[in-house]
DRENDREN-493544 format. One record per residue (C-alpha): residue in one letter; z, x negated, y. Coordinates in steps of 0.25 Angstrom, whole numbers, padded with zeros to 4 digits, always signed. Layout:
<sites>
AZXY;...
</sites>
This chain:
<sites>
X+0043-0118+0165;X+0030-0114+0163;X+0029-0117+0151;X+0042-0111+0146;X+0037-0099+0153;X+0025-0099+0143;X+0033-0101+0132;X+0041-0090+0135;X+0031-0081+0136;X+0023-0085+0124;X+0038-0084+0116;X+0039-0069+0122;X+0023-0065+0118;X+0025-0070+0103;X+0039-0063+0100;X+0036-0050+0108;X+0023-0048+0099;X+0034-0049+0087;X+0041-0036+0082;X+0056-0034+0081;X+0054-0028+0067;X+0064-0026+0056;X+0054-0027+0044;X+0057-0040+0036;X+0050-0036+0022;X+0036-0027+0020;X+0034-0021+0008;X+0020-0014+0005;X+0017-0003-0004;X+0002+0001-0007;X+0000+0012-0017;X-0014+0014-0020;X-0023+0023-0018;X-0014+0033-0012;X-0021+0046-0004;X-0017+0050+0009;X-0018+0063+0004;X-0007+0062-0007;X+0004+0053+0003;X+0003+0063+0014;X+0000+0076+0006;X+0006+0074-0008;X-0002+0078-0022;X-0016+0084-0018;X-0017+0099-0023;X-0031+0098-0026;X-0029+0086-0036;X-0015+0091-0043;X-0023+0104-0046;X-0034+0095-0053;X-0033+0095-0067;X-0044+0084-0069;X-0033+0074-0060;X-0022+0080-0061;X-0012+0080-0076;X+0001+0087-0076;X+0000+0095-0062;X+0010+0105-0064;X+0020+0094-0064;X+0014+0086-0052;X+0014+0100-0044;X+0029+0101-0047;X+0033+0088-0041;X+0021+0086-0032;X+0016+0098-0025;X+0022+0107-0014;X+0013+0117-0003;X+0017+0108+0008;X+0010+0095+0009;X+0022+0085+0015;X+0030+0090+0004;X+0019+0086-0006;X+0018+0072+0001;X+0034+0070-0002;X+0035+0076-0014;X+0023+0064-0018;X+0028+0053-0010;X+0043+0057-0007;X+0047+0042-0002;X+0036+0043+0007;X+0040+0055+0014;X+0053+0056+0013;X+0057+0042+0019;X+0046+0035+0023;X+0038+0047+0032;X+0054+0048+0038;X+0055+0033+0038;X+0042+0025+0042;X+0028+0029+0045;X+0015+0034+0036;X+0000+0034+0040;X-0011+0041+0034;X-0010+0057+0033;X-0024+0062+0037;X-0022+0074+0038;X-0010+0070+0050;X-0018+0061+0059;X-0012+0050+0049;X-0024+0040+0046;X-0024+0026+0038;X-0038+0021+0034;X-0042+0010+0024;X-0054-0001+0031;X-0060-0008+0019;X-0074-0002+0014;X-0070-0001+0000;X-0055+0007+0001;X-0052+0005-0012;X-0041-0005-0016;X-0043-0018-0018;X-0050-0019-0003;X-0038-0009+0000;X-0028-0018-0002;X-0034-0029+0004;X-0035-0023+0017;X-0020-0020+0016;X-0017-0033+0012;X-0029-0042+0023;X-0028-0031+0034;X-0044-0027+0033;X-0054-0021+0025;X-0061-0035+0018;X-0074-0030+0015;X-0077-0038+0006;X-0066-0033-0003;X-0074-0019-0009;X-0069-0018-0021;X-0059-0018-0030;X-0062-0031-0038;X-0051-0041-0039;X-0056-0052-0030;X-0047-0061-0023;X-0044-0056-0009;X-0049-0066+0001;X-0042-0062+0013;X-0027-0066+0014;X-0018-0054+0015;X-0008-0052+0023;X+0004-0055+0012;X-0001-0070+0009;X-0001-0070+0023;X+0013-0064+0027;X+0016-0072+0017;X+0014-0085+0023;X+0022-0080+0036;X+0035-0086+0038;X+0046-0081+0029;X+0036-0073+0020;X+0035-0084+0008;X+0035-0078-0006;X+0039-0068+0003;X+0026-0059-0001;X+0024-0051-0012;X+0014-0040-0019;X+0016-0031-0032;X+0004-0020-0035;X-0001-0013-0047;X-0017-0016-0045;X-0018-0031-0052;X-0028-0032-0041;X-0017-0037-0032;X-0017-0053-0033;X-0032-0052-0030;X-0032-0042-0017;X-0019-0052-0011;X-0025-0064-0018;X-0014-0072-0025;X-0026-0083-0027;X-0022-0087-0012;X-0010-0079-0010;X-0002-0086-0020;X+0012-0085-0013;X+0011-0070-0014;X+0018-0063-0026;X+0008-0054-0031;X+0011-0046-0045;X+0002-0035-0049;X-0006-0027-0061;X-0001-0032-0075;X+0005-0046-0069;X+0016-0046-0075;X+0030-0053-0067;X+0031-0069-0066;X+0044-0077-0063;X+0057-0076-0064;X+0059-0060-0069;X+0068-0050-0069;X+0072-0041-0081;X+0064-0030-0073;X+0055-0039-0071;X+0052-0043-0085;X+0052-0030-0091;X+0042-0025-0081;X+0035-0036-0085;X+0035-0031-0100;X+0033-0018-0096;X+0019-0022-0090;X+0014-0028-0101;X+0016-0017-0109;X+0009-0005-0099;X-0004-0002-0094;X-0006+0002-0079;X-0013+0013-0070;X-0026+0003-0073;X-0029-0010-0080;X-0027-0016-0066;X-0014-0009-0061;X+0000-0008-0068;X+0009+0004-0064;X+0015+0004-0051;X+0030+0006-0058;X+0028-0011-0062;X+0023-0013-0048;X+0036-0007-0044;X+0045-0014-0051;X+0038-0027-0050;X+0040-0026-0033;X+0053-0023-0034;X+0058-0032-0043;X+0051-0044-0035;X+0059-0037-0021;X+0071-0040-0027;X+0068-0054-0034;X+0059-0060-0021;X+0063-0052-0011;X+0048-0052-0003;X+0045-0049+0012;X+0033-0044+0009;X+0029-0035-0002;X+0018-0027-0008;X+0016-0018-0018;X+0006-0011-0021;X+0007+0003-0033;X-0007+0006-0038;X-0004+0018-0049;X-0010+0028-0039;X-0023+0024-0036;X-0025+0021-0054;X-0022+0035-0055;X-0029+0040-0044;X-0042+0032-0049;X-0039+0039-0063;X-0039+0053-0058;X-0024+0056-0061;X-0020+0062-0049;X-0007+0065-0054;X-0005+0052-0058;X-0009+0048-0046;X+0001+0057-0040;X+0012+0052-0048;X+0009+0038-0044;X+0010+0041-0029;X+0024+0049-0031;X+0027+0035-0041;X+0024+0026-0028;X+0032+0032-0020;X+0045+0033-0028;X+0041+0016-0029;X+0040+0017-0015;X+0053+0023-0014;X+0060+0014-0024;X+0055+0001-0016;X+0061+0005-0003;X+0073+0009-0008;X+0075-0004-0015;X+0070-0011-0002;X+0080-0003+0007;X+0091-0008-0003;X+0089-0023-0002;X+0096-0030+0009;X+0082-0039+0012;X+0073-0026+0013;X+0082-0014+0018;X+0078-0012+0032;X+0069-0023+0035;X+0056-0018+0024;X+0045-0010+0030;X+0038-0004+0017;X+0022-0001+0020;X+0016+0008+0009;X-0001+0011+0008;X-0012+0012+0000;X-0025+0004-0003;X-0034+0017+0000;X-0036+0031-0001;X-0041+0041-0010;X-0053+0053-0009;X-0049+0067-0008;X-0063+0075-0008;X-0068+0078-0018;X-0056+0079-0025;X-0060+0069-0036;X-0062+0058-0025;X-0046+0057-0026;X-0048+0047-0037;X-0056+0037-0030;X-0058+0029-0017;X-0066+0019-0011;X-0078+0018+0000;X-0093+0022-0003;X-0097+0007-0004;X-0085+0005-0015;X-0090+0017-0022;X-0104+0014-0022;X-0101-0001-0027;X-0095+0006-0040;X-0102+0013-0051;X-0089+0022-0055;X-0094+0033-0060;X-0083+0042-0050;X-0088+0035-0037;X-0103+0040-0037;X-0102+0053-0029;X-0092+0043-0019;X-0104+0033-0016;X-0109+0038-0004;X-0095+0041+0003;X-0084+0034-0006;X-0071+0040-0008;X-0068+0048+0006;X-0052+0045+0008;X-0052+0031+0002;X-0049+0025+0016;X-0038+0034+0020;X-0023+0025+0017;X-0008+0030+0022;X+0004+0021+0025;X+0019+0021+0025;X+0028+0013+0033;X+0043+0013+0031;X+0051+0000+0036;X+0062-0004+0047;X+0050-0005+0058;X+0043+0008+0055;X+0044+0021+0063;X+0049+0034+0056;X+0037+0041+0061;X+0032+0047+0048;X+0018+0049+0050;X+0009+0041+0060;X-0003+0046+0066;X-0015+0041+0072;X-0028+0043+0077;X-0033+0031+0072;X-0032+0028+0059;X-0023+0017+0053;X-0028+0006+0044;X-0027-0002+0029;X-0030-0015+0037;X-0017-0014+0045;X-0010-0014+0035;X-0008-0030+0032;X-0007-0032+0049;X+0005-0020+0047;X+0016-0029+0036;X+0013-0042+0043;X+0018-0035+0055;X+0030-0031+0051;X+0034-0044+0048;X+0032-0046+0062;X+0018-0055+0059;X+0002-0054+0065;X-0007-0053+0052;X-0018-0050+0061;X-0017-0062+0066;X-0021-0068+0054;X-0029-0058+0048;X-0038-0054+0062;X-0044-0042+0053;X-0033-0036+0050;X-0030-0021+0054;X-0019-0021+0065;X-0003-0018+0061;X+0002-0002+0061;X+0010-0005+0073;X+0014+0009+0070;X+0022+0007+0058;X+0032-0003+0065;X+0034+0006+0076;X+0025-0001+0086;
</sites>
C-alpha cells in the first residue's frame, strides 16, 4: 500500500508541473537589429528630417509620420499593432515601464543570437566572426525530444547562420541561409527562387534580401510541415549599418507585412491554425544620441576590439542602447494583454527556456545557465 501510495504521489508531482497548453508548433521570427524606439514610437523625427540618412523624405512623411506617436508605431508596423497588441503580449517600451535587455558583453549579432538560441550570454562568443558555436542550442535539442525529428527547422538572411546553430554537430536540423541556394526535391517556386538567387545581390555579401528568406520558409511549411521554426529577416540591420534610415524604415514596415503574411498562412492550415504561438525579437538594439549612433551597436570592448574608423569616439562607452530588445507573443497560450510591464527588466537569455516551454519541456534542465521561461507570456 505504501508503495502505491509513493507512486501516486510521485505520478501527481510530475503531471501537475505540466501545463495544459494548446501550443503544438513554435515558430520564431527575429528581425535584426530592430530599435525600441521605432516598434513602439514609429519613424524617428530627428532621422526622417536628416538629409545625410534619409532619401525621399517627403514620401516616407506621407505614409509614415503622424503628430501622435501610437499612430506612427501602427502606421510602421500595422500587424503589430492592429492584431498582435489586441491579440498577444509585447515587452520593451521604455518609455512605458516596458523593459527587455540583452546579457552578452558584446550585443552585437552573432553573440546576440546565440543567447537566443543557448539561453546565456557565452562570453567567449564576442564577435562577429564565423566560428562554430560550441554550446548546443535549444533547437538541436528540442529536436531530439520525442516527436520533434526532422521536426526543426531555420531559414535567415545572415549566411552566418549554420555557424551560430552549428550544422557540423547539428546535422538533423534543416538549416537554409545567405546565398545557399534550395536542395532536394523542389517545387516550381522553389526552383525559380533558386534562379532568382543566383542572379541578385543582397543587402551585403553575407546576407540575401529577406523577400527569399520569406519565400524559402513558406514554401518548406507547406512541403515539411515542421514543429519548430525559425526564421530570421536581417534587411534591417544591413540598412541601418549603411546609413539609410529610410531604407531602414522600409524594411521594418517589409517585416512586418512578412510577419503578417506568415500568420495568415499559418491561421489557414489545419495543422497550425489555433495550436502556433508565434514569438517575434531581435538580436539587439541600436544608439539613439547622438543622432549618428543610430547606425551602429555594440559594447565598448567590441568597440575598442575594432579599428572601424565610425567607432573611435564609441571606445570608451560603446553604442548606449545596443542592449535594449522588445518581444511580441501571439499564440493559443498568450494573454490579450497588449503591453506588459515590469519593474524588473526582462531578458535575451530567457528566450530559448521560453519555446521549449511551450511545448510543455524543461530546457533549463538541461542548460543550467539558462535564463528562466517568461511565464508571463503563457499566462502564468
Amino acid at each position: 500500500m505504501k508503495i502505491l501510495v509513493l507512486l501516486y504521489a510521485v505520478f501527481f508531482i510530475g503531471t501537475s508541473n505540466a501545463q495544459n497548453l494548446k501550443t503544438e508548433n513554435v515558430v520564431l521570427v527575429t528581425i535584426d537589429g530592430v530599435r525600441w524606439q521605432e516598434v513602439f514610437r514609429g519613424i524617428d523625427e530627428g532621422l526622417l528630417n536628416n538629409k545625410l540618412y534619409t532619401k525621399g523624405r517627403t514620401a516616407l512623411k506621407e505614409k509614415f509620420w503622424d503628430n501622435n506617436s501610437d499612430k506612427r508605431a501602427e502606421l510602421l508596423m500595422p500587424f503589430l499593432w492592429n492584431t498582435i497588441s489586441h491579440q498577444g503580449v509585447l515587452i520593451g517600451n521604455r518609455g512605458s515601464g516596458s523593459y527587455m535587455n540583452v546579457t552578452n558583453p558584446a550585443v552585437v549579432s552573432y553573440p546576440g543570437y546565440s543567447e537566443i538560441f543557448i539561453g546565456y550570454g557565452d562570453p567567449s562568443i564576442d564577435s562577429n566572426k564565423k566560428i562554430w558555436n560550441p554550446n548546443v542550442n535549444v533547437l538541436e535539442w528540442i529536436e531530439k525530444q520525442a516527436g520533434f525529428s526532422g521536426k526543426v527547422s531555420a531559414f535567415g538572411s545572415w549566411n552566418a547562420l549554420p555557424y551560430i546553430l552549428n550544422t557540423q554537430r547539428a546535422t538533423n536540423l534543416v538549416v537554409n541561409s545567405g546565398f545557399e541556394p534550395i536542395s532536394g526535391e523542389l517545387s516550381t517556386h522553389e526552383k525559380w527562387l533558386n534562379k532568382m538567387l543566383g542572379d541578385t545581390l543582397g543587402t551585403s555579401e553575407n546576407a540575401r534580401f529577406d523577400a527569399f528568406t520569406q519565400d524559402y520558409a513558406i514554401e518548406h511549411i507547406k512541403k515539411k510541415k515542421p514543429r519548430l521554426m525559425y526564421i530570421g529577416y536581417g534587411d534591417t540591420d544591413n540598412f541601418a549599418h549603411d546609413g539609410r534610415y529610410g531604407q531602414y524604415v522600409k524594411a521594418i514596415h517589409r517585416s512586418d507585412r512578412f510577419i503578417a503574411q506568415l500568420w495568415h498562412f499559418l491561421q489557414h492550415d489545419p495543422q497550425y491554425k489555433d495550436k502556433t504561438t508565434l514569438i517575434i525579437t531581435t538580436d539587439h538594439g541600436r544608439g539613439e544620441v547622438p543622432q549618428a549612433a543610430w547606425k551602429h551597436h555594440g559594447s565598448a570592448a567590441y568597440m575598442a576590439s575594432g579599428n572601424h574608423e565610425d567607432y573611435a569616439q564609441y571606445i570608451k562607452t560603446g553604442i548606449v542602447g545596443s542592449n535594449q530588445i522588445w518581444i511580441a507573443v501571439i499564440g493559443p497560450d498568450t494573454p490579450h494583454k497588449g503591453l506588459l510591464q515590469s519593474t524588473v527588466p526582462w531578458e535575451q537569455n530567457q528566450i530559448a527556456a521560453t519555446i521549449a516551454e511551450f511545448f510543455n519541456l524543461d530546457y533549463n534542465q538541461f542548460q543550467k545557465k539558462a535564463g528562466k521561461p517568461i511565464k508571463a507570456v503563457l499566462g502564468n
